[in-house]
N, C-alpha and C positions, 0 to 999 in steps of 0.2 A: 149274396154279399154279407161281410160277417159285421155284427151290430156294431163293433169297435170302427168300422170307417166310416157310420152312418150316424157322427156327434151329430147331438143338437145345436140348433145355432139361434140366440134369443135375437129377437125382433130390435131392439137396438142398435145391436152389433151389426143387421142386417142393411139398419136406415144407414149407420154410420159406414159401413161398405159399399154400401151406392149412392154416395153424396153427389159426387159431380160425373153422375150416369146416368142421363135423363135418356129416357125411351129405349132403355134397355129393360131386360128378363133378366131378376135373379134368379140362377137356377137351383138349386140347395138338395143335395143328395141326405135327408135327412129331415129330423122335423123340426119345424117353425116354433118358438115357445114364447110366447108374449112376454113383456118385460114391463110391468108397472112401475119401472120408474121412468119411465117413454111417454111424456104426456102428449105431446101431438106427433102424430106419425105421420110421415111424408106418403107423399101417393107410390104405391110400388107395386111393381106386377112380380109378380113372384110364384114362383113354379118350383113343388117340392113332394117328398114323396108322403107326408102328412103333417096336419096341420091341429095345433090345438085348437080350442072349440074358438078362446079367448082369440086367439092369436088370428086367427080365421075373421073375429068380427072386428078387428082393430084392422086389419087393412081392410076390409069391406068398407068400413065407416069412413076409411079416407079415403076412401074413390078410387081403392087400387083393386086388386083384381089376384084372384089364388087360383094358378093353375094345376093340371095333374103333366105328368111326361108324355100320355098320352095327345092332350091338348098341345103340349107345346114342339112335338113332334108335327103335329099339319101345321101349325101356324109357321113352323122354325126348321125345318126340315137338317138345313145343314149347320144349325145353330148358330147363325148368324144373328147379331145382336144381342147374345146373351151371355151374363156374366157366371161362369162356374163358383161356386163359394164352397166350403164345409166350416164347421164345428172345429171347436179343437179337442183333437183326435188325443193329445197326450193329458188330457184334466182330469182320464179315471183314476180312480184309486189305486186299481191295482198296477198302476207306470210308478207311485212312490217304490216298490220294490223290486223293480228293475235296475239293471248297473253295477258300479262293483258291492263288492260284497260289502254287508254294513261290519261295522268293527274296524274297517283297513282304514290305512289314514287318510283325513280327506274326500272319506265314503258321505253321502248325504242321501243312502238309501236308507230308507226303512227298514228294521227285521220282522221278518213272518211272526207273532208273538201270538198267544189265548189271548191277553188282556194290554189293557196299560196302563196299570197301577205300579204304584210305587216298588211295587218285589221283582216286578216283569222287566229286566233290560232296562234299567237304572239305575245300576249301582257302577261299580270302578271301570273308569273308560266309558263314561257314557255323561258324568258331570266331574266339572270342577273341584268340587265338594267331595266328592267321593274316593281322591287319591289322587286322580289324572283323567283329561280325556283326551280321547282320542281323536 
């Protein structure tokens, strides 16, 4: 499986996606990343293909439970009770220069650039100030 459908999914977003799923398995193709500004975390079982060290002792400490796919293959056979989740797949970097071409009107793609300073793809058509943008 290619690393771009295996986002990460922080531990917040996680509580906040199983709020009113009690006694369910979130399943998370991906890894679990604790979120410090999650002061109490709810109890969750949660089943993922790895976990951080933190993120690992923050549901352990709330009396929730980290599985692997293994485990949750005997317990869950035809995956009944459990909720599928992912990451979001489009917050890499490299989805900013996807799309139409930058420069066209109405583009809100990035350009492939060395740098981005002031000489690199910032002059006319790129500010106000500059003549025109585009």
């Amino acid at each position: 499986m290619t690393r771009k459908s295996k986002a990460p999914l922080s531990l917040q977003k996680l509580a906040k996606l199983m709020e009113n799923k009690d006694g369910k398995i979130a399943v998370v193709v991906g890894t679990v990343t604790d979120d410090k500004r999650l002061y109490d975390v709810p109890k969750l079982s949660v089943c993922a293909l790895r976990f951080t060290e933190t993120a690992r002792a923050s549901i352990l400490k709330a009396g929730g439970e980290c599985l692997t796919f293994d485990k949750l293959a005997l317990r869950s056979p035809l995956g009944q009770g459990t909720v599928l989740l992912r990451g979001p797949v489009k917050a890499r970097e490299a989805e900013r220069h996807f799309g139409k071409a930058p420069g066209v009107p109405h583009s809100k793609t990035a350009p492939h650039c060395r740098s981005k300073g002031r000489k690199f793809e910032k002059a006319r058509g790129r500010r106000k100030s500059r003549g025109y943008k585009v």
